[in-house]
Biotite code that builds the C-alpha atoms (Angstrom):
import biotite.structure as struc

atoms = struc.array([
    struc.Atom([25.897, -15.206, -5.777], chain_id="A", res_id=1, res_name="UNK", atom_name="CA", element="C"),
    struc.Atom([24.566, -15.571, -2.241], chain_id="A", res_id=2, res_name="UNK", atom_name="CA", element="C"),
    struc.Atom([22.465, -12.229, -2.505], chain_id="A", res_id=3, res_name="UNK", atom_name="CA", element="C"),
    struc.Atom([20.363, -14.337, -5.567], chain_id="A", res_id=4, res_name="UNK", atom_name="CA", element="C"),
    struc.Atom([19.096, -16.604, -2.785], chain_id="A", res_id=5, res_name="UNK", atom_name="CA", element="C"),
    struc.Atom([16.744, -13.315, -1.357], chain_id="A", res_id=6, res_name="UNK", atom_name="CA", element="C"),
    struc.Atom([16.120, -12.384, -5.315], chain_id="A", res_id=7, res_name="UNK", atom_name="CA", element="C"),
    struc.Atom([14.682, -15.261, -6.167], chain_id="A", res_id=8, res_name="UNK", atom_name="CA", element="C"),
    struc.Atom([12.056, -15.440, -3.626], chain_id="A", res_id=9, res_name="UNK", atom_name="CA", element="C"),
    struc.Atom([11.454, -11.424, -4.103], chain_id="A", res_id=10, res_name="UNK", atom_name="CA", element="C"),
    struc.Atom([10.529, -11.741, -7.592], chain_id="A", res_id=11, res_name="UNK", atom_name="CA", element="C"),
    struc.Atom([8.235, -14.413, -7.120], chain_id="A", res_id=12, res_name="UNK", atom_name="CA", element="C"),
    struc.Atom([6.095, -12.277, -4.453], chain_id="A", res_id=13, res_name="UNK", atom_name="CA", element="C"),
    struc.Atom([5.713, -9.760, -6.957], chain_id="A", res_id=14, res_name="UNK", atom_name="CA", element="C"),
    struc.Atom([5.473, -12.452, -10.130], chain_id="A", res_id=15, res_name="UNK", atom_name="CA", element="C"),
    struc.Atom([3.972, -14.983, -8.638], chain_id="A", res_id=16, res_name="UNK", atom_name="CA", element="C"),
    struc.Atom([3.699, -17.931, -10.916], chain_id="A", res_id=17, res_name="UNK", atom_name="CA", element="C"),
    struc.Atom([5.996, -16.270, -13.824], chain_id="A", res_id=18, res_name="UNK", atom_name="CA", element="C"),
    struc.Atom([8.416, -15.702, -11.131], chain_id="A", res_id=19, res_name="UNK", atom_name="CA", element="C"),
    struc.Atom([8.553, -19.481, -10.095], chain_id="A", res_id=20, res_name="UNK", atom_name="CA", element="C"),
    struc.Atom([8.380, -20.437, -13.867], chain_id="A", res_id=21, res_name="UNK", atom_name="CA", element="C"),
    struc.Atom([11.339, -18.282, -14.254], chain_id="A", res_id=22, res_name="UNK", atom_name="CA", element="C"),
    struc.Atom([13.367, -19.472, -11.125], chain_id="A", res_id=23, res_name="UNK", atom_name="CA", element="C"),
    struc.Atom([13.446, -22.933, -12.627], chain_id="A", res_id=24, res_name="UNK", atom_name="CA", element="C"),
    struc.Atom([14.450, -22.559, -16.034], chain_id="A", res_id=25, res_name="UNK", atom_name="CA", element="C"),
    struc.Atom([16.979, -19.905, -15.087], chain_id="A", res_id=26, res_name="UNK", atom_name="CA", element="C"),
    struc.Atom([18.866, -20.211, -11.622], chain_id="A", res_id=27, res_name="UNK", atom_name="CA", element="C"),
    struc.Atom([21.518, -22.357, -11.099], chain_id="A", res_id=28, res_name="UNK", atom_name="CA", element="C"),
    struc.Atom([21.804, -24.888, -8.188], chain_id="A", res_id=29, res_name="UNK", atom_name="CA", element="C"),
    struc.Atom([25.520, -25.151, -8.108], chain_id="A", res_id=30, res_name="UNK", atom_name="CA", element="C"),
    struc.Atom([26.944, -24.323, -4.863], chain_id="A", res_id=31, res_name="UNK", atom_name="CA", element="C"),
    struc.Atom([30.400, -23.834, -6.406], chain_id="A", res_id=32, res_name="UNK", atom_name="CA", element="C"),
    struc.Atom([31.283, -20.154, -7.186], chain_id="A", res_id=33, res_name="UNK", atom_name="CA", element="C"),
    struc.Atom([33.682, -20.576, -9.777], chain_id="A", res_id=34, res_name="UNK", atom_name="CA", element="C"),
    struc.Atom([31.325, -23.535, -11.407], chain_id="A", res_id=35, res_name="UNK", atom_name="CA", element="C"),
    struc.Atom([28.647, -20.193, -10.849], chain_id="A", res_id=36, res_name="UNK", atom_name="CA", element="C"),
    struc.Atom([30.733, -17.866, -12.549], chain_id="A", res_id=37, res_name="UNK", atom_name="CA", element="C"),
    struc.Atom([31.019, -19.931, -15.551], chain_id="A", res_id=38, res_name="UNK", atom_name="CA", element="C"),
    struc.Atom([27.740, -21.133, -15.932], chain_id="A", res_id=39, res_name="UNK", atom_name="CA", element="C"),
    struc.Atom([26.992, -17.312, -15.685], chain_id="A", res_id=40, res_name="UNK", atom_name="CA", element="C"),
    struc.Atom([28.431, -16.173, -18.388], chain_id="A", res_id=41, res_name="UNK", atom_name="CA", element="C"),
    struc.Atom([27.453, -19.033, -20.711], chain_id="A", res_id=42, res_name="UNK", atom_name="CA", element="C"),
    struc.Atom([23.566, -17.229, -20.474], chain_id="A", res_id=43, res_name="UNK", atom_name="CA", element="C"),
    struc.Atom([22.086, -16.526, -23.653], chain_id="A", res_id=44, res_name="UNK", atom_name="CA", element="C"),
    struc.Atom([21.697, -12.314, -23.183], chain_id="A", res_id=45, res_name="UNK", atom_name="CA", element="C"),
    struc.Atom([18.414, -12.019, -22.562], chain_id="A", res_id=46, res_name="UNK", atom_name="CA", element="C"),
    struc.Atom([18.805, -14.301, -19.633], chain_id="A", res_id=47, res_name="UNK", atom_name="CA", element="C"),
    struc.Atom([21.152, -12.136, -18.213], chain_id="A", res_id=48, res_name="UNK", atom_name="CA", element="C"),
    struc.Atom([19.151, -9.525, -18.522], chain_id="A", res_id=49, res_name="UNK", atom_name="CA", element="C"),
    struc.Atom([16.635, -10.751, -17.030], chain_id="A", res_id=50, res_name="UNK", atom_name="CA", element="C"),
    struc.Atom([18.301, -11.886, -13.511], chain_id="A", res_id=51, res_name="UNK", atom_name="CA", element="C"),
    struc.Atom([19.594, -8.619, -13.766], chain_id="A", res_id=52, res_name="UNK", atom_name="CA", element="C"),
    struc.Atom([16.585, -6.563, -13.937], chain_id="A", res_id=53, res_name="UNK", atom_name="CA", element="C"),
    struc.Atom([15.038, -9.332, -10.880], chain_id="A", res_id=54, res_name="UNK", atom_name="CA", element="C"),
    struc.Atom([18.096, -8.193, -8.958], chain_id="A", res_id=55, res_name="UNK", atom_name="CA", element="C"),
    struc.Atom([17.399, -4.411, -9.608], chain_id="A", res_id=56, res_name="UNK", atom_name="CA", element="C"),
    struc.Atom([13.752, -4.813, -8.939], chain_id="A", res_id=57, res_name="UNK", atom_name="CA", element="C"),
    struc.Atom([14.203, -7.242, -6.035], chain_id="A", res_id=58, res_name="UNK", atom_name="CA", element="C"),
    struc.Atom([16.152, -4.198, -3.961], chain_id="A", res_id=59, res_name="UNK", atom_name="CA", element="C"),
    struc.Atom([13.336, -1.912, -5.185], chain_id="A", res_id=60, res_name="UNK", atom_name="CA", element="C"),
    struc.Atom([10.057, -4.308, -4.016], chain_id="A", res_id=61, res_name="UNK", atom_name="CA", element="C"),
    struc.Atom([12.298, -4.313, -0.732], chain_id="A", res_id=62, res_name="UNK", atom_name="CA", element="C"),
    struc.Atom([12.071, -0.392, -0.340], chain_id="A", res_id=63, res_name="UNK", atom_name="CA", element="C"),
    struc.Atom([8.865, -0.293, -1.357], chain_id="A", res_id=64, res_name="UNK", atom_name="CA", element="C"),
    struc.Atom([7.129, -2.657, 0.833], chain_id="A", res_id=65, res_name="UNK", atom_name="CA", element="C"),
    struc.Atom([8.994, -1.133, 3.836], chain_id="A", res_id=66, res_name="UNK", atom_name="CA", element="C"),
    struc.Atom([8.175, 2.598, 2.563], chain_id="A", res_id=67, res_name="UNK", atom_name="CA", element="C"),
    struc.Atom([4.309, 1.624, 2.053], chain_id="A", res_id=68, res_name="UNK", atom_name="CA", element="C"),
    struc.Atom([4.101, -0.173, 5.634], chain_id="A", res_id=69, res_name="UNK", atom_name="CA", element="C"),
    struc.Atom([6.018, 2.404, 7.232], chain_id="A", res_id=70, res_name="UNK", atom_name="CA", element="C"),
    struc.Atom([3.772, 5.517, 5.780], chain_id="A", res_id=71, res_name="UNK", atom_name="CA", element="C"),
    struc.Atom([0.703, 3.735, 6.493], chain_id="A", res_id=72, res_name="UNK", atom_name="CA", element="C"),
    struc.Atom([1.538, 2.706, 10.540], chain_id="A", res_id=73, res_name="UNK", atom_name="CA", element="C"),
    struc.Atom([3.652, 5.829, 10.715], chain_id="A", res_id=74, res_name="UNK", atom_name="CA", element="C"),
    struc.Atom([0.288, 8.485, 9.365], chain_id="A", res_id=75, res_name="UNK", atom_name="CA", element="C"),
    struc.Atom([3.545, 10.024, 7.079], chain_id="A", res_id=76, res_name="UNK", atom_name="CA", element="C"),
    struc.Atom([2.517, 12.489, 4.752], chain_id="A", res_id=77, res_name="UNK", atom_name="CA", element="C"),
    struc.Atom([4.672, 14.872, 2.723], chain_id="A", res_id=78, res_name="UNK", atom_name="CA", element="C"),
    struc.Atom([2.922, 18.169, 0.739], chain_id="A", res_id=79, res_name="UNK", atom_name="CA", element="C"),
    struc.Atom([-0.307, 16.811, 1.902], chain_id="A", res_id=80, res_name="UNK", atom_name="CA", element="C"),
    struc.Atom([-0.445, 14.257, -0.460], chain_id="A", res_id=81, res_name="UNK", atom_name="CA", element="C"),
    struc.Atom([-0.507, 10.669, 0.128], chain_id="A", res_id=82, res_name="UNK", atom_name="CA", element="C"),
    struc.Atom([1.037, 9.597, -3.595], chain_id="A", res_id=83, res_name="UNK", atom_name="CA", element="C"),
    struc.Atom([4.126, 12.310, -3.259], chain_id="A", res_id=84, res_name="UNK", atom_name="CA", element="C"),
    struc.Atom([4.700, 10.521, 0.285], chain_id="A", res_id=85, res_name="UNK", atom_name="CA", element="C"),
    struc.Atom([5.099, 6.950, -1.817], chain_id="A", res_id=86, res_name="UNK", atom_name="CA", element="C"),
    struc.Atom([6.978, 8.291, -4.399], chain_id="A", res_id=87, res_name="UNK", atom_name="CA", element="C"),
    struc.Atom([9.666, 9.953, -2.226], chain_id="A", res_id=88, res_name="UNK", atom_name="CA", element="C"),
    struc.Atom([9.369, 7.448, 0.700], chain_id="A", res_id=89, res_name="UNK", atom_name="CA", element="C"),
    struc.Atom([9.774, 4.449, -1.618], chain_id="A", res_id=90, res_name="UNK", atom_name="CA", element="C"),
    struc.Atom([12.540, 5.922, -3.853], chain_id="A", res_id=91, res_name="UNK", atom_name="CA", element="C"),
    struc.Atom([14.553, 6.428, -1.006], chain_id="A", res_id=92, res_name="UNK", atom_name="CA", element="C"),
    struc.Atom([14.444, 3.399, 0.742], chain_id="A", res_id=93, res_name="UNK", atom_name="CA", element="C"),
    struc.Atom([14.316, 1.556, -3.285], chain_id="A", res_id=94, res_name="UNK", atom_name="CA", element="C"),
    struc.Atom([16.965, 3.500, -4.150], chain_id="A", res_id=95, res_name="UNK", atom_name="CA", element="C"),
    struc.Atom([19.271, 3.109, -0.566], chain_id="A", res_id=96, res_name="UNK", atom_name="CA", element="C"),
    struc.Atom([18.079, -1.075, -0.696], chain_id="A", res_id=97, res_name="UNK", atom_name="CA", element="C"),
    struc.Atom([18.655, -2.020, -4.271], chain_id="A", res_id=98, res_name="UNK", atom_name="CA", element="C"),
    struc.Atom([22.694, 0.030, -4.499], chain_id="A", res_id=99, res_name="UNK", atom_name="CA", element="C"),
    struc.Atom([22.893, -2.045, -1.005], chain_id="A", res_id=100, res_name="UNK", atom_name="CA", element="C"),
    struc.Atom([21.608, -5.547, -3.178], chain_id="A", res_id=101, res_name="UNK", atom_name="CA", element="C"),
    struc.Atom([23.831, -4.812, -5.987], chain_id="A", res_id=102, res_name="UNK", atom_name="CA", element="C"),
    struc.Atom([26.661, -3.735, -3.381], chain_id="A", res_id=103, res_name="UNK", atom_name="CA", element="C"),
    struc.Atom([26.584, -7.259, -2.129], chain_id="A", res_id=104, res_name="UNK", atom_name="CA", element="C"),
    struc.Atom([26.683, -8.966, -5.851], chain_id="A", res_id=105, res_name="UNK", atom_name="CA", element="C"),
    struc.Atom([29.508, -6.864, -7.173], chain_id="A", res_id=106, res_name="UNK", atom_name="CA", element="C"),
    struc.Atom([31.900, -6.850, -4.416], chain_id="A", res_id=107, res_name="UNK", atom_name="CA", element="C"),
    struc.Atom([32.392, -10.484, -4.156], chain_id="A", res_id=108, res_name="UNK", atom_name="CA", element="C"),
    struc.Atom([32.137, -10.841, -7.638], chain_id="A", res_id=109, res_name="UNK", atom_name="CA", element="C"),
    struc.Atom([34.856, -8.820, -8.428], chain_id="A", res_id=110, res_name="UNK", atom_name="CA", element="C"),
    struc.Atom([37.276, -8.889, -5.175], chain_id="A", res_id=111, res_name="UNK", atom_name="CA", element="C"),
    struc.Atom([36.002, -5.078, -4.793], chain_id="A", res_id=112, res_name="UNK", atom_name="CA", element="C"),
    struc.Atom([37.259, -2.601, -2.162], chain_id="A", res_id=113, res_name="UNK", atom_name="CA", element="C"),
    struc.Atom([34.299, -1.362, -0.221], chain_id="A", res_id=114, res_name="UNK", atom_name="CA", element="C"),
    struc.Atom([34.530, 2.548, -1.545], chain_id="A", res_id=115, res_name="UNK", atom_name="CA", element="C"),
    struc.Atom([35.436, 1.058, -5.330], chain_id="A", res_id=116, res_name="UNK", atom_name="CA", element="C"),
    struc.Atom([32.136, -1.065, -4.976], chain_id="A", res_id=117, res_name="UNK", atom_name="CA", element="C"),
    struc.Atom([29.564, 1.109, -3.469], chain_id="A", res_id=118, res_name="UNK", atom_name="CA", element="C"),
    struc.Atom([31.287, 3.350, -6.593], chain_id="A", res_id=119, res_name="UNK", atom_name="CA", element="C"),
    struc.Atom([30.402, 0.449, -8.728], chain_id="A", res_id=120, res_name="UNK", atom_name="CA", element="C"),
    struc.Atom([27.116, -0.432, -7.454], chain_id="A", res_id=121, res_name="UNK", atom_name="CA", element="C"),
    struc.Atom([25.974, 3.132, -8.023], chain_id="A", res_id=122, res_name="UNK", atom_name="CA", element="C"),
    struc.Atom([26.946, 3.208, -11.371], chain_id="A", res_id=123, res_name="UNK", atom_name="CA", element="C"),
    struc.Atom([25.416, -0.444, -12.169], chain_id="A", res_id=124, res_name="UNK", atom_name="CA", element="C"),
    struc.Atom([22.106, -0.040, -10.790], chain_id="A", res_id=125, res_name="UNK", atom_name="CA", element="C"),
    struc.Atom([21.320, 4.062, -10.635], chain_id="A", res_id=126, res_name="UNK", atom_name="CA", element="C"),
    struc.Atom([19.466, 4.000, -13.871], chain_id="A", res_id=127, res_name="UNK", atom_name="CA", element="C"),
    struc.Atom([17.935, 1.008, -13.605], chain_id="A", res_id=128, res_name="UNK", atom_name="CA", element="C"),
    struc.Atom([16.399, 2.014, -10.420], chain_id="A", res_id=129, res_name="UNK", atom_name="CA", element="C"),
    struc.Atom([15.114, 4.948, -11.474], chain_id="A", res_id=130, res_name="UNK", atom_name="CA", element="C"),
    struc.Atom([13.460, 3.178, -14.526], chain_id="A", res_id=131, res_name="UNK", atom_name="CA", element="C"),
    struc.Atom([11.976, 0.217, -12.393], chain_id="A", res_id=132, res_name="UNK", atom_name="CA", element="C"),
    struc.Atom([10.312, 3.197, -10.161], chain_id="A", res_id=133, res_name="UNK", atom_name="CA", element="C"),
    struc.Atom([9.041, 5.371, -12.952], chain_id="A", res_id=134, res_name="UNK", atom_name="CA", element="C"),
    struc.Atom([7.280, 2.253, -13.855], chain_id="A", res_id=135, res_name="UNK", atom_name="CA", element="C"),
    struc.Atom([5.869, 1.628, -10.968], chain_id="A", res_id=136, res_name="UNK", atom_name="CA", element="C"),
    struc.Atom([4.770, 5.260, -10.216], chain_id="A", res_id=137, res_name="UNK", atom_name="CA", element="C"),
    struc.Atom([2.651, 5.235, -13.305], chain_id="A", res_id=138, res_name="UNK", atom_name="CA", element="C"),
    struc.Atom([0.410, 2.780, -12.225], chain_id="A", res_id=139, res_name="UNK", atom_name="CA", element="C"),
    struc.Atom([-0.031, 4.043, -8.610], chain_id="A", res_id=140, res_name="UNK", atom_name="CA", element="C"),
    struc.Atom([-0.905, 7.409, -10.077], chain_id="A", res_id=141, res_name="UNK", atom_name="CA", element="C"),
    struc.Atom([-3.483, 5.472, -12.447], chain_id="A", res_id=142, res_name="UNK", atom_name="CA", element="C"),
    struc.Atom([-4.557, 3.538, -9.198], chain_id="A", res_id=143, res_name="UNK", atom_name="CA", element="C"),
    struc.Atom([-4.744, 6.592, -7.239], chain_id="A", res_id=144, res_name="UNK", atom_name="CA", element="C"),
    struc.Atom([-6.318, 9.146, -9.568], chain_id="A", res_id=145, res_name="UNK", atom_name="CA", element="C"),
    struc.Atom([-8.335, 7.048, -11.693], chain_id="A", res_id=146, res_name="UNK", atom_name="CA", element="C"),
    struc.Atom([-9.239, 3.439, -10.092], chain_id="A", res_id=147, res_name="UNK", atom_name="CA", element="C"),
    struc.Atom([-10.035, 4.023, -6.597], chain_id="A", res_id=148, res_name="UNK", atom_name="CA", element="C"),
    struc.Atom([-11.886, 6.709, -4.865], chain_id="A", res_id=149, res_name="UNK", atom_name="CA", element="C"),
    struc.Atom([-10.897, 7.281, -1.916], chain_id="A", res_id=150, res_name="UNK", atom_name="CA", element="C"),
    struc.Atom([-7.277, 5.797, -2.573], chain_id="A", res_id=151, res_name="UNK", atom_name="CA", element="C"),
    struc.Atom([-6.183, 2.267, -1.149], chain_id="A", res_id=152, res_name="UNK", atom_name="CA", element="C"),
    struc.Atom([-3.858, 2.312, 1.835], chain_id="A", res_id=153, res_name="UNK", atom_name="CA", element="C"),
    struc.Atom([-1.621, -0.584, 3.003], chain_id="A", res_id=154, res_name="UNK", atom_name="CA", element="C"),
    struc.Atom([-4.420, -2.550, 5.121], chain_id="A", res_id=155, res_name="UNK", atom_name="CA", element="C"),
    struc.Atom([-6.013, -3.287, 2.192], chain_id="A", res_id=156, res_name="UNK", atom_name="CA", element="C"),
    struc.Atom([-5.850, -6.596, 0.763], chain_id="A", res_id=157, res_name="UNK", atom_name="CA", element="C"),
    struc.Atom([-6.341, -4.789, -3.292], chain_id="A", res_id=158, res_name="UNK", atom_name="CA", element="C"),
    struc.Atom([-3.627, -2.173, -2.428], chain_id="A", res_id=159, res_name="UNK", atom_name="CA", element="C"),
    struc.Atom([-0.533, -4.956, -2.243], chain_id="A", res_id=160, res_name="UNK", atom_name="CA", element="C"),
    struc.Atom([-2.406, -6.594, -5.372], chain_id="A", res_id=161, res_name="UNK", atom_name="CA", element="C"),
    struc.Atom([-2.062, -3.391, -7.036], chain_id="A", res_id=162, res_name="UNK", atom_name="CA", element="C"),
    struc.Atom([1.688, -2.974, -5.738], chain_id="A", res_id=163, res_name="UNK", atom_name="CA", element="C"),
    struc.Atom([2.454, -6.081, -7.625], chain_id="A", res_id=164, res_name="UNK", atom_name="CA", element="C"),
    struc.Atom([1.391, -5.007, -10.646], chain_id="A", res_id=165, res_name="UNK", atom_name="CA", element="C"),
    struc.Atom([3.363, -1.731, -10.141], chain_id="A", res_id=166, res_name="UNK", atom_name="CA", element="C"),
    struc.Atom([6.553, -3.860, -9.246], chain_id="A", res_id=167, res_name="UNK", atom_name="CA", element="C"),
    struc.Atom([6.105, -5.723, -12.615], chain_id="A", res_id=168, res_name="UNK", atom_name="CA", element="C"),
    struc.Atom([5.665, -2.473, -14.233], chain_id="A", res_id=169, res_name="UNK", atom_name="CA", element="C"),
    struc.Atom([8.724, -1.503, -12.866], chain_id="A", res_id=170, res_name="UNK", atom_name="CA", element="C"),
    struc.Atom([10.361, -4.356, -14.242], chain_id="A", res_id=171, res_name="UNK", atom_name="CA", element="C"),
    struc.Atom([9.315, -4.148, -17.685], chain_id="A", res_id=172, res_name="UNK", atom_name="CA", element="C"),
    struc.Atom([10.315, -0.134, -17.565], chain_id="A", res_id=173, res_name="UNK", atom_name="CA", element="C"),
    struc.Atom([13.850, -0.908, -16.149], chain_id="A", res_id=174, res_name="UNK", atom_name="CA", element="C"),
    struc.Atom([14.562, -4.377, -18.402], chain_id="A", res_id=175, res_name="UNK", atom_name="CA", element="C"),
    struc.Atom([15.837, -1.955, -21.456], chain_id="A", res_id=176, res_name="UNK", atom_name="CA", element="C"),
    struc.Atom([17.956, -0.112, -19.059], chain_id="A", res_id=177, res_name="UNK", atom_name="CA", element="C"),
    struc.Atom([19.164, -3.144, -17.769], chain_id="A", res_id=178, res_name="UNK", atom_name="CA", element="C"),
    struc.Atom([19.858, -4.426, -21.403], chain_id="A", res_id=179, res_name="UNK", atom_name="CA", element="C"),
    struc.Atom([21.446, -1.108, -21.867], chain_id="A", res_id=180, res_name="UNK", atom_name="CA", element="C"),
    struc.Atom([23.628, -1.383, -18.488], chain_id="A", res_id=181, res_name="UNK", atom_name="CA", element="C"),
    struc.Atom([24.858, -5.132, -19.630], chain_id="A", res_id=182, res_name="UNK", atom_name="CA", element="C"),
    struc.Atom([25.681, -4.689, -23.084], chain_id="A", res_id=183, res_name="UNK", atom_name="CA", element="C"),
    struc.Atom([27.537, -1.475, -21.503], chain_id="A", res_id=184, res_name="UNK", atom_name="CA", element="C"),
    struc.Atom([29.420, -3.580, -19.698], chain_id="A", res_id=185, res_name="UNK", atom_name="CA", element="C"),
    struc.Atom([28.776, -1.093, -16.668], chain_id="A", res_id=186, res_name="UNK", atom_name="CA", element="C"),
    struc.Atom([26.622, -3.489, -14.803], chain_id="A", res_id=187, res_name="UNK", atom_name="CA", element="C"),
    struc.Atom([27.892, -7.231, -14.827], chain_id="A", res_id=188, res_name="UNK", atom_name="CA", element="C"),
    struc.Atom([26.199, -9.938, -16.505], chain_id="A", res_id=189, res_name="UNK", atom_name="CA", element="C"),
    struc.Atom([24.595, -12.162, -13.736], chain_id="A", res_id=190, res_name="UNK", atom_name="CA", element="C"),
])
């Protein structure tokens, strides 16, 4: 899949050397689809899984680097609180960009119509969304409440340190649902 060539490089921002380690031993270089395909399925499950919940997550760093930036240069602020501005700021956009990323994987995967795939991509990846983001949310209220007085904002250096441990929060949170979603068979084995 074409949209695996932004994944890749997503997950290792927020994983840094795991997230190389695990773009060797688990993408494919083939540049044949149907030589893809097959490979693809051939995964041992927890593979799967795993490129699964990088997909999910990658869609999800997306809107939240975007939401962060945009509250920070922007002075947004919802219920006067900076950590209720995150949370719905970056579920939206996390929410709108990962349906969008799994959008893009399912469609040409399965010779979708556009309605019958943004149908499919919002069954696939709802739940798993929500999961990575609970994740994350539980260590920015840790990192907000508890480890920094006053709280970081985006021009800080430790704040997009602290992101990436949210994001791999998030991805340990929404890897059962993703397990879940696969062995389902309501979000397709990648």
């Amino acid at each position: 899949m074409k949209i695996m060539n932004i994944i890749w490089p997503i997950t290792g921002f927020y994983m840094l050397l795991f997230g190389l380690w695990a773009y060797r031993k688990m993408s494919k270089t083939s540049e044949k689809h149907e030589d893809m395909m097959k490979s693809e399925v051939n995964k041992p499950f927890q593979q799967s899984v795993f490129i699964s919940t990088s997909h999910c997550g990658a869609g999800c760093t997306c809107g939240d680097i975007i939401g962060e930036f945009a509250i920070f240069f922007f002075g947004i602020k919802f219920f006067g609180s900076a950590l209720w501005t995150s949370y719905l700021v970056d579920f939206a956009l996390a929410y709108s960009i990962g349906i969008a990323f799994q959008y893009f994987a399912v469609v040409p995967m399965k010779h979708l119509s556009p309605a019958k795939g943004l149908s499919e991509a919002l069954k696939a990846d709802t739940l798993s969304i929500i999961a990575f983001q609970a994740g994350m949310y539980s260590w920015m209220a840790l990192t907000f409440f508890v480890l920094f007085h006053p709280p970081l904002e985006a021009n800080n250096p430790i704040f997009w340190f602290m992101m990436q441990i949210c994001m791999s929060i998030g991805f340990l949170t929404s890897y059962p649902v993703n397990g879940y979603l696969v062995k389902k068979g309501t979000k397709a084995s990648m």
